[in-house]
C-alpha positions in Angstrom: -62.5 7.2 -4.2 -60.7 3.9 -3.7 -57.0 4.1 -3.7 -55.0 1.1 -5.4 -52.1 0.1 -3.7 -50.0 1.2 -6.2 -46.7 2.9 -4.5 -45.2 5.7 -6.5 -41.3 6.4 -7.1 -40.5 9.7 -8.5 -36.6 9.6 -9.8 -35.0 11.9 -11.9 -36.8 12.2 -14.7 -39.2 9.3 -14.5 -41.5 7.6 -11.9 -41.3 4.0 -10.9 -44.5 2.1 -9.9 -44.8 -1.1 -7.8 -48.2 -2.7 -7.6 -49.0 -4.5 -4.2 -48.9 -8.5 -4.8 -46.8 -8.3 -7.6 -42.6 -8.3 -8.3 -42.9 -6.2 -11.3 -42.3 -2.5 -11.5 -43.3 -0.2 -14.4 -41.1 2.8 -15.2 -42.1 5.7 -17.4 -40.6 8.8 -18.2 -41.7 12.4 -16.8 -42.8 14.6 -20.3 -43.1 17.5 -18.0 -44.1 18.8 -14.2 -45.4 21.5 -13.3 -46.3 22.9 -9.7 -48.7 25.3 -9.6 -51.2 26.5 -6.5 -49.9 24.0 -4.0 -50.7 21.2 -6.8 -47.8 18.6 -8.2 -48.7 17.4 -11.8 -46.2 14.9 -13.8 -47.0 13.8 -17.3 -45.8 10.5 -18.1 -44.8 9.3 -21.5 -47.3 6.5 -21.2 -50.6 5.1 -19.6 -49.2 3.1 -16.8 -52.9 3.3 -15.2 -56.2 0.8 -15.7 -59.7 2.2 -16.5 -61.0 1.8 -13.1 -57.9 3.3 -11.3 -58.5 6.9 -10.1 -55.7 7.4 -7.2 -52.5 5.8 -5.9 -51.0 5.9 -2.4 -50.6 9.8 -2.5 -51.7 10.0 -6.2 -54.5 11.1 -7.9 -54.4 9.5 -11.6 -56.0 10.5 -14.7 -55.8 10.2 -18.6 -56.7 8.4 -21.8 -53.7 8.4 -23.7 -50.8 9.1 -20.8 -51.0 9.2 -17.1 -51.7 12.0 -15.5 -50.1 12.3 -11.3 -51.6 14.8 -9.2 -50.9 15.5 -5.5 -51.0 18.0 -3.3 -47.8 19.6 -2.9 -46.4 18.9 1.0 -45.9 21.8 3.3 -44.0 21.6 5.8 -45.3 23.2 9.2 -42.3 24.4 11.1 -43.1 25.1 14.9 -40.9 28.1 17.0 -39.8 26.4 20.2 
């Protein structure tokens, strides 16, 4: 799977996307997250994704009518010294 280099904001409450080669940015709003079994989902308000998009830097995308963000939640792996 190809990832577009489309860099992915989340603020509070919505998610800012900046596609590579371009000055615009596209803002939609979160309709919900949920974080379940070390997966991250956001629902946007809107599709903010093309047809032949399927992940973002960090992203998987999906969805006919709004975006749909997955990722894997990060852990983070704390060493004793």
């Amino acid at each position: 799977m190809k990832e577009s280099q489309v860099s992915v904001l989340v603020g509070d409450g919505v998610v800012t996307l900046k596609r590579e080669g371009t000055r615009r940015a596209v803002v939609a709003n979160v309709l919900g997250r949920i974080e379940r079994d070390g997966i991250e989902l956001l629902c946007l308000d809107r599709l903010v994704h093309e047809a032949h998009e399927k992940a973002f830097v960090g992203w998987n995308v999906s969805g006919a009518v709004t975006t749909m963000l997955s990722r894997a939640i990060p852990t983070n792996v704390v060493t004793a010294v």
